[in-house]
PDB file of the backbone (N, CA, C, O) and the ligand in Angstrom, with CONECT records:
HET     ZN  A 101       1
ATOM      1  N   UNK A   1     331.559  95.558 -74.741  1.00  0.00           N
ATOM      2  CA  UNK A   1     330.488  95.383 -73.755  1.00  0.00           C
ATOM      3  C   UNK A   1     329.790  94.048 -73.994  1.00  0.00           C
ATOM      4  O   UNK A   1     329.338  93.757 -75.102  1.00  0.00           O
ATOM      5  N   UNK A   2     329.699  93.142 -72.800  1.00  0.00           N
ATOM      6  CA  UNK A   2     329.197  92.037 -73.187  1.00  0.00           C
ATOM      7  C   UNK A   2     327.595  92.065 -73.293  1.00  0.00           C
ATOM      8  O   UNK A   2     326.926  93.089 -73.151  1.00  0.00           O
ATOM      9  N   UNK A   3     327.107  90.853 -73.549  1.00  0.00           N
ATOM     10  CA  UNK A   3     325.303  90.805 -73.652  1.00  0.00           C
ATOM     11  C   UNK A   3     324.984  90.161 -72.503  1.00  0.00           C
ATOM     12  O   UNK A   3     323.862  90.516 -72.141  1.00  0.00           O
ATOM     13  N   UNK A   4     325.311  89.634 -72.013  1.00  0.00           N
ATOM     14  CA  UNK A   4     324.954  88.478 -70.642  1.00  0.00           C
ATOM     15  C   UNK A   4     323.688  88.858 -70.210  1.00  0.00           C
ATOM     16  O   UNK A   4     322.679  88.167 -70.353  1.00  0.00           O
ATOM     17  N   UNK A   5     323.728  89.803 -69.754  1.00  0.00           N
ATOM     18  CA  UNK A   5     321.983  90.065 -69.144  1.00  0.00           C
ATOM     19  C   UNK A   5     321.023  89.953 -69.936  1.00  0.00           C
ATOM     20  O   UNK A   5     319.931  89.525 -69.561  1.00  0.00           O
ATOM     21  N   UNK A   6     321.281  90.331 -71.208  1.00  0.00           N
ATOM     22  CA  UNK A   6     319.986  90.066 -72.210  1.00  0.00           C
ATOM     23  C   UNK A   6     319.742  88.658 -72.706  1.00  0.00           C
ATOM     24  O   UNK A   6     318.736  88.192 -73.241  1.00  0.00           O
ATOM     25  N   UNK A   7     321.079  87.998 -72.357  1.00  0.00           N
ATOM     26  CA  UNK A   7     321.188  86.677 -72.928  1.00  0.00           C
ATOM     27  C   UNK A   7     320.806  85.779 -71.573  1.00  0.00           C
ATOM     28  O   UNK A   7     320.616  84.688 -72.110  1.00  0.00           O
ATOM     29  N   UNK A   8     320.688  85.669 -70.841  1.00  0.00           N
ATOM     30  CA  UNK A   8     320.968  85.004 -69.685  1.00  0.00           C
ATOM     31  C   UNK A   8     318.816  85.427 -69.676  1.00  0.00           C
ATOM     32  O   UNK A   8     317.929  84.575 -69.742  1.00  0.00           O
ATOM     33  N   UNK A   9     318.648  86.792 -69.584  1.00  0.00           N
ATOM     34  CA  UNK A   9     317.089  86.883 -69.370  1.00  0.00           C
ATOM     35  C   UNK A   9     316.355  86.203 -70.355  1.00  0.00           C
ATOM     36  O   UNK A   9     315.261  85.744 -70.027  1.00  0.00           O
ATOM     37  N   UNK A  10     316.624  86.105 -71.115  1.00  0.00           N
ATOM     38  CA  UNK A  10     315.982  85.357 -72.778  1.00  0.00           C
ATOM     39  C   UNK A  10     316.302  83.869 -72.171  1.00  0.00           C
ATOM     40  O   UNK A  10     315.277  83.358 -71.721  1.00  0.00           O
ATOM     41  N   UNK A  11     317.238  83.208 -72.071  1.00  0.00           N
ATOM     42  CA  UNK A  11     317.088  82.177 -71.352  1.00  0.00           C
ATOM     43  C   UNK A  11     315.984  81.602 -70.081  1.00  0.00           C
ATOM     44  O   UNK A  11     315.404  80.532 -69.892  1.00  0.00           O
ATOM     45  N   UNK A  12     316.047  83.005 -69.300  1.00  0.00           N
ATOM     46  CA  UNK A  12     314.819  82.570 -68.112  1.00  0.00           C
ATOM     47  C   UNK A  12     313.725  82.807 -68.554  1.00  0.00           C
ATOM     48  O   UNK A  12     312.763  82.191 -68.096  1.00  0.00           O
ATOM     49  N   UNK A  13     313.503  84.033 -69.854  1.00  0.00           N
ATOM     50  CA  UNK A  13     312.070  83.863 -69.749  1.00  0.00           C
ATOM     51  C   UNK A  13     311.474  82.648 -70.784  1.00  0.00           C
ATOM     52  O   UNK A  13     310.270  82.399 -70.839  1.00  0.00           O
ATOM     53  N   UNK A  14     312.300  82.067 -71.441  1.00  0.00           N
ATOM     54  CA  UNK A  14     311.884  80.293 -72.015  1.00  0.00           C
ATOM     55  C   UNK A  14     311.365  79.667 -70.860  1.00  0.00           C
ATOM     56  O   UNK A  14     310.209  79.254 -70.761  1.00  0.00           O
ATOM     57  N   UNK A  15     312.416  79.589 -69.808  1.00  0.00           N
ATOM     58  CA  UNK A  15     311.664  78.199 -68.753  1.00  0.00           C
ATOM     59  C   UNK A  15     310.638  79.043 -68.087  1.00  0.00           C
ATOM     60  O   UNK A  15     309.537  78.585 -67.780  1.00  0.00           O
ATOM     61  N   UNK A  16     311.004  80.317 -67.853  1.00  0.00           N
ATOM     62  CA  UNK A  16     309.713  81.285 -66.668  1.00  0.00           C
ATOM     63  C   UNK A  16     308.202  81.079 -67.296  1.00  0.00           C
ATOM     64  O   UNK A  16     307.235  80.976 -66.542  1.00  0.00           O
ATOM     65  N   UNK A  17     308.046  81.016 -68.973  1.00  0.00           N
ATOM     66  CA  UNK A  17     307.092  80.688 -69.659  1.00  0.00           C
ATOM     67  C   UNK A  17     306.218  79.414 -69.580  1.00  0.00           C
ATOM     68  O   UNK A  17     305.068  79.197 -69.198  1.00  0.00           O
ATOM     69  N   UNK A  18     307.161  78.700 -70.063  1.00  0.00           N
ATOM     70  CA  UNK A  18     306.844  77.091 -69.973  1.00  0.00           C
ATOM     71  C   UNK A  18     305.810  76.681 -68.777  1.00  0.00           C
ATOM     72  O   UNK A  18     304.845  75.928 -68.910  1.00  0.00           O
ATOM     73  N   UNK A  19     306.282  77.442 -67.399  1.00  0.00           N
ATOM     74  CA  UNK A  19     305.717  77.046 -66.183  1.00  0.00           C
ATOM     75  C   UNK A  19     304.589  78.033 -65.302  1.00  0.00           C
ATOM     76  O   UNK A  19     304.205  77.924 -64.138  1.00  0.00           O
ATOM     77  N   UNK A  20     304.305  78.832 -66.150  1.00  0.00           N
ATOM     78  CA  UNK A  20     303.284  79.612 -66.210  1.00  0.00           C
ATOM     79  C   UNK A  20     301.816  78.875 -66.199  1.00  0.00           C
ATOM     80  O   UNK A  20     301.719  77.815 -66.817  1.00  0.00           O
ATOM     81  N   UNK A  21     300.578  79.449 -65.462  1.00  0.00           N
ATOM     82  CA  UNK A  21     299.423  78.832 -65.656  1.00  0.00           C
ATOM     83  C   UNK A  21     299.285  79.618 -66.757  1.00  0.00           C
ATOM     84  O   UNK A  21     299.940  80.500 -67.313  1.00  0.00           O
ATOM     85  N   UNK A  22     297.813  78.815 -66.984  1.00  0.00           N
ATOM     86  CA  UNK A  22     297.383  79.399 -67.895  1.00  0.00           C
ATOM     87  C   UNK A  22     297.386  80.973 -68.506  1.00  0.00           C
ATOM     88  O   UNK A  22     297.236  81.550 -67.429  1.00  0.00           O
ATOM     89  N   UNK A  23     297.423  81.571 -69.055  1.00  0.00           N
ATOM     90  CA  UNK A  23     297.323  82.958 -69.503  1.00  0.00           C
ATOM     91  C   UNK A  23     297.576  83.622 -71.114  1.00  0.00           C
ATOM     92  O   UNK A  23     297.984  83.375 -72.248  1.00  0.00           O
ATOM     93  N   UNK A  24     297.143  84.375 -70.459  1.00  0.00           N
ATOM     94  CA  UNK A  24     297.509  85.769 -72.192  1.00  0.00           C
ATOM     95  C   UNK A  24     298.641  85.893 -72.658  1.00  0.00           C
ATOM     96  O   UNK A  24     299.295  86.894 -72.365  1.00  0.00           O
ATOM     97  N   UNK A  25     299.094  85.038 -73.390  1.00  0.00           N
ATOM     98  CA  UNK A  25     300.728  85.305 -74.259  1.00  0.00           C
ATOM     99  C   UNK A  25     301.024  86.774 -74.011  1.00  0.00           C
ATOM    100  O   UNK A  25     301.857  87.061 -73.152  1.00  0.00           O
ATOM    101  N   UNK A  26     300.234  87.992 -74.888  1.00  0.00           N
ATOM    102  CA  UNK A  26     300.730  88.968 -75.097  1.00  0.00           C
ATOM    103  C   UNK A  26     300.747  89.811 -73.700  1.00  0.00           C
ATOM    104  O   UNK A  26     301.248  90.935 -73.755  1.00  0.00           O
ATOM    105  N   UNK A  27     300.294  89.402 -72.594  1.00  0.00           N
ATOM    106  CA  UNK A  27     300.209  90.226 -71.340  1.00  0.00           C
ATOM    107  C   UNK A  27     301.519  89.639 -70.394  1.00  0.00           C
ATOM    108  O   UNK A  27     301.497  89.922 -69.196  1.00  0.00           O
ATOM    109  N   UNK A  28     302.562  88.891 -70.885  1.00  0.00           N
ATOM    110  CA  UNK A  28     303.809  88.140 -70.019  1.00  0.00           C
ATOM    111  C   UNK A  28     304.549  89.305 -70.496  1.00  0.00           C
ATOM    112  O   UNK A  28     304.541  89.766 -71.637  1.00  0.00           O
ATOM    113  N   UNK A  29     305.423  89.875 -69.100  1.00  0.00           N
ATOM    114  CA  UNK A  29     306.562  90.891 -68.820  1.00  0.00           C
ATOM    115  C   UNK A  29     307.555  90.196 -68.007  1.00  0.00           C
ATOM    116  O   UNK A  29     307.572  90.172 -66.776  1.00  0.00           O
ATOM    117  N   UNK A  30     308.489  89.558 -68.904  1.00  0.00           N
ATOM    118  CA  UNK A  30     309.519  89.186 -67.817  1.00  0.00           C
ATOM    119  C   UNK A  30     310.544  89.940 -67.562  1.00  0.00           C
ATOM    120  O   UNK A  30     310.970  90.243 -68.677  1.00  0.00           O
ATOM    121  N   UNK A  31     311.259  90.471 -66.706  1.00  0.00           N
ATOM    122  CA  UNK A  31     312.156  91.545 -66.923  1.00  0.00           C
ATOM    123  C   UNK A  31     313.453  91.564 -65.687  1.00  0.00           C
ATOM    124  O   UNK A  31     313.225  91.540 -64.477  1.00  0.00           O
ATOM    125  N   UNK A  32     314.479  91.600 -66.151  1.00  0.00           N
ATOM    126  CA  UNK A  32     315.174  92.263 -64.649  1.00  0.00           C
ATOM    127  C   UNK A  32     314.070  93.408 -63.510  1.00  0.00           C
ATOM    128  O   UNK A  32     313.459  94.438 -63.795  1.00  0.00           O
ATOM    129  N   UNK A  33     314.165  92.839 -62.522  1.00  0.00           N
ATOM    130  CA  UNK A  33     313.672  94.089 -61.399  1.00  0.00           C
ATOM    131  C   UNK A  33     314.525  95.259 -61.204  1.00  0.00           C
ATOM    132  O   UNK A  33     314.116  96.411 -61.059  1.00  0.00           O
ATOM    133  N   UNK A  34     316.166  94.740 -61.215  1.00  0.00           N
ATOM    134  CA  UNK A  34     316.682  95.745 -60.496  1.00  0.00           C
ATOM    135  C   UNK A  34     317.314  96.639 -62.056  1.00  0.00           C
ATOM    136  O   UNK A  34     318.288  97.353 -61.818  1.00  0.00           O
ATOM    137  N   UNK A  35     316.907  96.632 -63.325  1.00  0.00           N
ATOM    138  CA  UNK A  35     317.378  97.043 -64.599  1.00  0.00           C
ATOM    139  C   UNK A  35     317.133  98.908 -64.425  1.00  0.00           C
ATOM    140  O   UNK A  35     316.036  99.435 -64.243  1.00  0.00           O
ATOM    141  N   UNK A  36     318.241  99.521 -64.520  1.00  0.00           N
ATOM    142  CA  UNK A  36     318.205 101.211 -64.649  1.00  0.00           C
ATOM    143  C   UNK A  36     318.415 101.295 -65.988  1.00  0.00           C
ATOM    144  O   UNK A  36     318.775 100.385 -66.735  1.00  0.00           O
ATOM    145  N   UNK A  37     318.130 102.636 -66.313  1.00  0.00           N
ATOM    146  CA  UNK A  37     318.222 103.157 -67.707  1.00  0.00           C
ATOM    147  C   UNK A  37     319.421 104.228 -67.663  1.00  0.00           C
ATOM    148  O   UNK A  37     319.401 105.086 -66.780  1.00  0.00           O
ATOM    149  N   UNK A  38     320.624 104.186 -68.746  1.00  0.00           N
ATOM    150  CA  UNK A  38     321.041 105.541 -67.695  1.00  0.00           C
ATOM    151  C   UNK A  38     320.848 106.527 -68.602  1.00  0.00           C
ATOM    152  O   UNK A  38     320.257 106.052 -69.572  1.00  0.00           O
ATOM    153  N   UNK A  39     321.142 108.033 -68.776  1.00  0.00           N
ATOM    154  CA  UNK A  39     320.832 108.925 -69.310  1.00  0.00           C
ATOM    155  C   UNK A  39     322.069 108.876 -70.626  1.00  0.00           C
ATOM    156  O   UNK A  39     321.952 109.273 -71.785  1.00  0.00           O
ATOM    157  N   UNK A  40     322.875 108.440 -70.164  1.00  0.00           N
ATOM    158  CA  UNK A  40     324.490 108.577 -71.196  1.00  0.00           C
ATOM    159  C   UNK A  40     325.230 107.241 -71.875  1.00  0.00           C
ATOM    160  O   UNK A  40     325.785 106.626 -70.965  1.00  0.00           O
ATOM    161  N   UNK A  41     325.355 106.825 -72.691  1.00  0.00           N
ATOM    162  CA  UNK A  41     325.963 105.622 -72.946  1.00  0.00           C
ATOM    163  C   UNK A  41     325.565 104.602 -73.018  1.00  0.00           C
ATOM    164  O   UNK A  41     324.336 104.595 -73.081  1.00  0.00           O
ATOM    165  N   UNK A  42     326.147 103.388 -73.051  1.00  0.00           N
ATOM    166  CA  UNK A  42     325.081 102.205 -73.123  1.00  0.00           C
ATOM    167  C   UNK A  42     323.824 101.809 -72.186  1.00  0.00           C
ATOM    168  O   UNK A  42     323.911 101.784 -70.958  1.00  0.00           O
ATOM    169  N   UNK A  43     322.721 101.522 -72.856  1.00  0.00           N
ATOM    170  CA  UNK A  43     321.418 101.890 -72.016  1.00  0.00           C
ATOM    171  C   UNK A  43     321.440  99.876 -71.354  1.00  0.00           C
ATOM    172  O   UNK A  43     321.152  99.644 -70.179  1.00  0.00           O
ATOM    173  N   UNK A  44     321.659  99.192 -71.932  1.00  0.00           N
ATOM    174  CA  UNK A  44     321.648  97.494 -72.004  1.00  0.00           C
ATOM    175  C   UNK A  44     321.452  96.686 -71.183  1.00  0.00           C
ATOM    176  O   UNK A  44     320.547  95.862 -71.046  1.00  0.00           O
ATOM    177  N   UNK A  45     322.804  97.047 -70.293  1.00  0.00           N
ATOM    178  CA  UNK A  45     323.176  96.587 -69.570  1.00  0.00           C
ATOM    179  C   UNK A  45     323.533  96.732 -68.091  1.00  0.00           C
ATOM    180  O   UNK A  45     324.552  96.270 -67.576  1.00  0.00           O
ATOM    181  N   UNK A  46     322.513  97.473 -67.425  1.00  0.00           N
ATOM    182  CA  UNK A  46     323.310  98.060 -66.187  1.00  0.00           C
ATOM    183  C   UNK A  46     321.878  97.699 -65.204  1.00  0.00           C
ATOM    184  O   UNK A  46     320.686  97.961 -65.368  1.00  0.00           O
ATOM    185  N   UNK A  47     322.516  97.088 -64.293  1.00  0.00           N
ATOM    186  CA  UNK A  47     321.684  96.758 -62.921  1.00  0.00           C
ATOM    187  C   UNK A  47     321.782  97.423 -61.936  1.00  0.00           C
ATOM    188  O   UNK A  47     322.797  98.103 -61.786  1.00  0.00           O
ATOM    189  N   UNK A  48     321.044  97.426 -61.240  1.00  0.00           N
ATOM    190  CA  UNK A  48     321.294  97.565 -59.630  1.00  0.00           C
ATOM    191  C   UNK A  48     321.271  96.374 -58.216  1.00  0.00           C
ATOM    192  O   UNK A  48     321.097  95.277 -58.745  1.00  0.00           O
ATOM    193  N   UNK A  49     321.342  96.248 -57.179  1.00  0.00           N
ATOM    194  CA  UNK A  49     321.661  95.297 -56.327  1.00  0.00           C
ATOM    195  C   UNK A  49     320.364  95.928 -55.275  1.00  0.00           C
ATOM    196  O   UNK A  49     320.371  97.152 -55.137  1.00  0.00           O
ATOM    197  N   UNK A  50     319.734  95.476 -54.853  1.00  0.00           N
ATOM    198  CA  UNK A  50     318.601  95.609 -54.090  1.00  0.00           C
ATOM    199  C   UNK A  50     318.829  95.775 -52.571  1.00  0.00           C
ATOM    200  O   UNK A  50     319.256  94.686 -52.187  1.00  0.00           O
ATOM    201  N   UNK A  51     318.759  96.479 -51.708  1.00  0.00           N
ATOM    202  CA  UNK A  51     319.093  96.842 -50.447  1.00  0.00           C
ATOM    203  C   UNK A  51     317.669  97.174 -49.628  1.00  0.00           C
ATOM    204  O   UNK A  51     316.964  98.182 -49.669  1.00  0.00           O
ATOM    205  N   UNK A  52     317.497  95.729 -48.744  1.00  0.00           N
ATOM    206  CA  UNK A  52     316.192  95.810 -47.867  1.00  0.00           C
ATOM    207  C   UNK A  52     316.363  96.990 -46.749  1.00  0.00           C
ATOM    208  O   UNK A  52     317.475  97.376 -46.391  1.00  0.00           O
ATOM    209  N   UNK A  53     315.525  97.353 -46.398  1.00  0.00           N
ATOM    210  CA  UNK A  53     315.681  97.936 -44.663  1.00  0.00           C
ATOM    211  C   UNK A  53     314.481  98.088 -44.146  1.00  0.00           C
ATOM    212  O   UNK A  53     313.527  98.793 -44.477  1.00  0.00           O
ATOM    213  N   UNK A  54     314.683  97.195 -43.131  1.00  0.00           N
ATOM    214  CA  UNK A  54     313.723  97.232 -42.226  1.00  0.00           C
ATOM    215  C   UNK A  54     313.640  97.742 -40.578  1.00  0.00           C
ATOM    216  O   UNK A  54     314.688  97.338 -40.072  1.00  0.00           O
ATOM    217  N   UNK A  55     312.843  98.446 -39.560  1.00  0.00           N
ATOM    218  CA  UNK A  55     313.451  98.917 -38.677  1.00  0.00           C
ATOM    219  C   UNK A  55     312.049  98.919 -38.238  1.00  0.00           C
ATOM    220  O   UNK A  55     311.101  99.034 -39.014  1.00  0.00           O
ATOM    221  N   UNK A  56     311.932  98.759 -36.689  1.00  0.00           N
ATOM    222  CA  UNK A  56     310.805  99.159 -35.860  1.00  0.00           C
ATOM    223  C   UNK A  56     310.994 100.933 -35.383  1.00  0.00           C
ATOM    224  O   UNK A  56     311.931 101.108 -34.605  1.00  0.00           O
ATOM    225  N   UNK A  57     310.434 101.839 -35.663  1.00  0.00           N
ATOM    226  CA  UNK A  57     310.362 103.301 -35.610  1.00  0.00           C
ATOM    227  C   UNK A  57     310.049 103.524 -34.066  1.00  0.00           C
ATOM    228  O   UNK A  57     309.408 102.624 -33.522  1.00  0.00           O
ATOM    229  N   UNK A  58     310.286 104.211 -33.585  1.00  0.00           N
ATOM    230  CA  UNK A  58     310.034 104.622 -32.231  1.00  0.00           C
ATOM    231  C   UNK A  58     309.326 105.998 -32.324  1.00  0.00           C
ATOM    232  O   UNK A  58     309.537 106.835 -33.202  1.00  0.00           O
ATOM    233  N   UNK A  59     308.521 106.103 -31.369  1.00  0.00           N
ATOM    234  CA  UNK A  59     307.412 107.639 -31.107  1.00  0.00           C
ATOM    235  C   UNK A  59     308.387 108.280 -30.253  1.00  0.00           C
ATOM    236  O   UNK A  59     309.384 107.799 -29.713  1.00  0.00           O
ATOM    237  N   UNK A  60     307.847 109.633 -30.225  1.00  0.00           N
ATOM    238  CA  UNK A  60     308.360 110.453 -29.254  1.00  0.00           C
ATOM    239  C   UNK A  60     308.659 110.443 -28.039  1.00  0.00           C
ATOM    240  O   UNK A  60     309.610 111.019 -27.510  1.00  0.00           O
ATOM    241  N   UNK A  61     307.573 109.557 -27.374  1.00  0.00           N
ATOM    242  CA  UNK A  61     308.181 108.784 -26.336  1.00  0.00           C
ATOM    243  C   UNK A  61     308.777 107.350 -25.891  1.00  0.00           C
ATOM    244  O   UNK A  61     308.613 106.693 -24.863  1.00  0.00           O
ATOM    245  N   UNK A  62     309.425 107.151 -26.895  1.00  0.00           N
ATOM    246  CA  UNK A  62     310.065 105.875 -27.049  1.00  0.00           C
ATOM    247  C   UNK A  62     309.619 104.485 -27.195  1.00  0.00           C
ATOM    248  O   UNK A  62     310.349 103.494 -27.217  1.00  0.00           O
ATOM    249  N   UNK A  63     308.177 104.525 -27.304  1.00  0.00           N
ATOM    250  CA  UNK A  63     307.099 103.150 -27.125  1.00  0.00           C
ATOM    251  C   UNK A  63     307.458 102.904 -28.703  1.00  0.00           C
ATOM    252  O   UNK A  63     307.820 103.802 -29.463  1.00  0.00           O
ATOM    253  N   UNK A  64     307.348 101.987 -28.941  1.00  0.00           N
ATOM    254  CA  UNK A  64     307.837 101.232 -30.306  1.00  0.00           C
ATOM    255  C   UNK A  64     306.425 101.646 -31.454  1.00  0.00           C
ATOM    256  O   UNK A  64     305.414 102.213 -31.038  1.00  0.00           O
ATOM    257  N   UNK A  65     306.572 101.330 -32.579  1.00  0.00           N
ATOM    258  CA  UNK A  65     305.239 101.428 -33.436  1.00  0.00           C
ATOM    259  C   UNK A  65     304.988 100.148 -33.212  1.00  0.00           C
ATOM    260  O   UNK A  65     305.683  99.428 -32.495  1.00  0.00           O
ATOM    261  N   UNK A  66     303.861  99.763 -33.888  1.00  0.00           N
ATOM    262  CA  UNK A  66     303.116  98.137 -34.016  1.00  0.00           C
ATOM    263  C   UNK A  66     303.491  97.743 -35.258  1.00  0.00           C
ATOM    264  O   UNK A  66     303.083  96.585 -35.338  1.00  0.00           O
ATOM    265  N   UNK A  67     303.919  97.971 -36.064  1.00  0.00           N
ATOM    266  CA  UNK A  67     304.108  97.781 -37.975  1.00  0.00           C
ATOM    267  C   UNK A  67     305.828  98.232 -37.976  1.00  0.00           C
ATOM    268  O   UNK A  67     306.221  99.399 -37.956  1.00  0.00           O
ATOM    269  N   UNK A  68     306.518  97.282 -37.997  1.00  0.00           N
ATOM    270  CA  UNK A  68     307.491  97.532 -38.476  1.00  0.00           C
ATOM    271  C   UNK A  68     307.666  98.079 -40.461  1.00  0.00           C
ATOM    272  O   UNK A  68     307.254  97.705 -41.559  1.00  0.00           O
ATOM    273  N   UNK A  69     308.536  99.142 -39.872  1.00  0.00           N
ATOM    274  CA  UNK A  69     308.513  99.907 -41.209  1.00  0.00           C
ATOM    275  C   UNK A  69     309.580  99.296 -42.286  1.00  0.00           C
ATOM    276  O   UNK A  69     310.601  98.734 -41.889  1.00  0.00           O
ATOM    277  N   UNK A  70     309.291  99.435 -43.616  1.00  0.00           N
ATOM    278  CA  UNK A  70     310.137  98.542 -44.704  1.00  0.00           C
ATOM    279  C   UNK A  70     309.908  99.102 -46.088  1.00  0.00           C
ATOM    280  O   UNK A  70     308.922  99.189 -46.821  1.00  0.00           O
ATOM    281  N   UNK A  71     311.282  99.478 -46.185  1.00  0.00           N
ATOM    282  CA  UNK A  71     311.999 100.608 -47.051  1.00  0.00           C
ATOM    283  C   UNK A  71     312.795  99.659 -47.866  1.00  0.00           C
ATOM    284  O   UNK A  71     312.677  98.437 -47.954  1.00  0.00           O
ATOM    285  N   UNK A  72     313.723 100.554 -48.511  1.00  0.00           N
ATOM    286  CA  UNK A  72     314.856 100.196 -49.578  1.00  0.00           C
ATOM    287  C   UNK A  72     315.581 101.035 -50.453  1.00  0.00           C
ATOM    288  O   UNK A  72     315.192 102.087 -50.961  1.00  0.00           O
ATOM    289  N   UNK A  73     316.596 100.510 -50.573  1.00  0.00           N
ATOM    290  CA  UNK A  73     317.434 101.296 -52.054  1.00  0.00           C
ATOM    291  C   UNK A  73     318.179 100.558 -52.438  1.00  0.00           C
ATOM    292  O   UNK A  73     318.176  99.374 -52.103  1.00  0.00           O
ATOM    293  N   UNK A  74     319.021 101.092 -53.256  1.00  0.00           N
ATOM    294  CA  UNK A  74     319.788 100.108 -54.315  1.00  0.00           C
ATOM    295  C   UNK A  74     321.347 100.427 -55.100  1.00  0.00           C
ATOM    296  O   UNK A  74     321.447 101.581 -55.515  1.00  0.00           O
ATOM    297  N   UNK A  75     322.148  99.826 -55.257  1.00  0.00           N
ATOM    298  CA  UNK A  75     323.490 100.005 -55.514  1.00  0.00           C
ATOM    299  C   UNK A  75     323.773  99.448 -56.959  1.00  0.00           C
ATOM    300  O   UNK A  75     323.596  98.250 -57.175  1.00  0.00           O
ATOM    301  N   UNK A  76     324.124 100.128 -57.756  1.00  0.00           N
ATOM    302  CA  UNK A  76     324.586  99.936 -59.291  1.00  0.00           C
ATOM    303  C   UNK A  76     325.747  99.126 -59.246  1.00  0.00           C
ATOM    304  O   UNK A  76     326.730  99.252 -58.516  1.00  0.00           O
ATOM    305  N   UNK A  77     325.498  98.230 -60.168  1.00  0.00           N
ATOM    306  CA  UNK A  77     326.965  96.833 -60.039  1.00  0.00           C
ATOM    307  C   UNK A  77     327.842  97.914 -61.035  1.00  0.00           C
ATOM    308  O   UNK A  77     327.379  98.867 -61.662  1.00  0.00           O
ATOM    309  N   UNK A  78     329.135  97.488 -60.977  1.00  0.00           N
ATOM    310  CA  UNK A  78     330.265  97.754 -62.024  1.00  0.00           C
ATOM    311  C   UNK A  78     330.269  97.048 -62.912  1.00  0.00           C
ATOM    312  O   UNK A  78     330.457  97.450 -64.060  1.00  0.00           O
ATOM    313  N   UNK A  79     330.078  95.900 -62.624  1.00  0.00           N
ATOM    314  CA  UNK A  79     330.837  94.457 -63.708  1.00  0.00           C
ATOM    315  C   UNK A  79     329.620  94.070 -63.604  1.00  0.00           C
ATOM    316  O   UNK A  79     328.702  94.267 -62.808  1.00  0.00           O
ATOM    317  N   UNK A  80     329.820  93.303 -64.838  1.00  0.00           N
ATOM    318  CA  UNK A  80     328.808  92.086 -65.023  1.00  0.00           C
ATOM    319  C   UNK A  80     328.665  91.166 -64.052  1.00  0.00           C
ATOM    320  O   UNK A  80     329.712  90.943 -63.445  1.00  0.00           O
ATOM    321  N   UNK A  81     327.736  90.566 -63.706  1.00  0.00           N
ATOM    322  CA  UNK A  81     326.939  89.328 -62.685  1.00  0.00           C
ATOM    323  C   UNK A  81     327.428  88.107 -63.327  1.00  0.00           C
ATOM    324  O   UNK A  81     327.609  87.111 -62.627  1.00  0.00           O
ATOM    325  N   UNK A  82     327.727  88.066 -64.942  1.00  0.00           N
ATOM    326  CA  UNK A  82     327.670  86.949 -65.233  1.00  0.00           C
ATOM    327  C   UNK A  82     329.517  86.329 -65.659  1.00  0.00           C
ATOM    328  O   UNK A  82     330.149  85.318 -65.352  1.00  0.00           O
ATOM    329  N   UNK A  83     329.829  87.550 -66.482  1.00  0.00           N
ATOM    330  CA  UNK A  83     331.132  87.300 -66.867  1.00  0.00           C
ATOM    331  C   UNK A  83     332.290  88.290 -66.176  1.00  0.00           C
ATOM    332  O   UNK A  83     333.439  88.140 -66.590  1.00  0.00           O
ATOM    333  N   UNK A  84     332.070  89.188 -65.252  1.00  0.00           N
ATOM    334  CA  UNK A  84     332.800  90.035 -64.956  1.00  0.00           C
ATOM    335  C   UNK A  84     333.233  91.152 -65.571  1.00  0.00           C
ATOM    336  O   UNK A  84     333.946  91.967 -64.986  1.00  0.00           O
ATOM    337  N   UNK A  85     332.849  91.292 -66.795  1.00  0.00           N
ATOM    338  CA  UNK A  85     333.778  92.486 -67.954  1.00  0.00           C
ATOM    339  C   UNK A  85     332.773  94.054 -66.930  1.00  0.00           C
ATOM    340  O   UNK A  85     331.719  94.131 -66.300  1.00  0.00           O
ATOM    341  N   UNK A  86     333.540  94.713 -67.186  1.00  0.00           N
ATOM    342  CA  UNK A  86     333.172  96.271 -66.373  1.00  0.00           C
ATOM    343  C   UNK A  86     332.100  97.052 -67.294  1.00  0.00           C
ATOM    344  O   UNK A  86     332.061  97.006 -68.523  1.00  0.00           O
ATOM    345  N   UNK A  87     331.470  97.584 -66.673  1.00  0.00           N
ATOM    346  CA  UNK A  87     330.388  98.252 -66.904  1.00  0.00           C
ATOM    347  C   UNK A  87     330.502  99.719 -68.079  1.00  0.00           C
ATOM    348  O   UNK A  87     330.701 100.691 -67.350  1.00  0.00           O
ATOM    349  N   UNK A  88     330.468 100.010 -69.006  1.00  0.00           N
ATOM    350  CA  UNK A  88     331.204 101.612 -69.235  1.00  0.00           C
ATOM    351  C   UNK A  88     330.169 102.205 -68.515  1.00  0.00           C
ATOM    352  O   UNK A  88     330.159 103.423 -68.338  1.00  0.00           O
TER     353      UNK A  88
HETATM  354 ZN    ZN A 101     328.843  89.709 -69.039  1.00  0.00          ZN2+
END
């Protein structure tokens, strides 16, 4: 199992730091967004892929809402993002 994601994030959060205003060292969380935990096996390394949706909702009588509505879900990669090796 490769490291890429942990290695590749340790990389961004050097420059993500650097260019930071001012602030509280100990209050910086840099992190994958889309990072799952899974219940079985290697915990490390496993992402997900982010899936927008957006849609104007219609009423009962077909007049549109004013606020388009905006949702989401998300799809677990197999392989790595960075080097390709497969996910266990
Ligand atoms: Zn990799």
């Amino acid at each position: 199992m490769c490291n890429c994601m942990n290695d590749t994030l340790e990389i961004a959060q050097q420059h993500i730091k650097k260019d930071l205003p001012k602030h509280d060292p100990a209050s910086v969380k840099i992190e994958w967004a889309g990072k799952i935990f899974r219940l079985e096996g290697n915990q490390n390394n496993n992402v997900v892929l982010p899936i927008d949706i957006r849609y104007r909702a219609l009423k009962n009588d077909d007049t549109p809402y004013k606020n388009i509505t905006r949702t989401g879900t998300s799809m677990a990669m197999n392989y790595c993002p960075f080097c390709g090796e497969k996910f266990e």
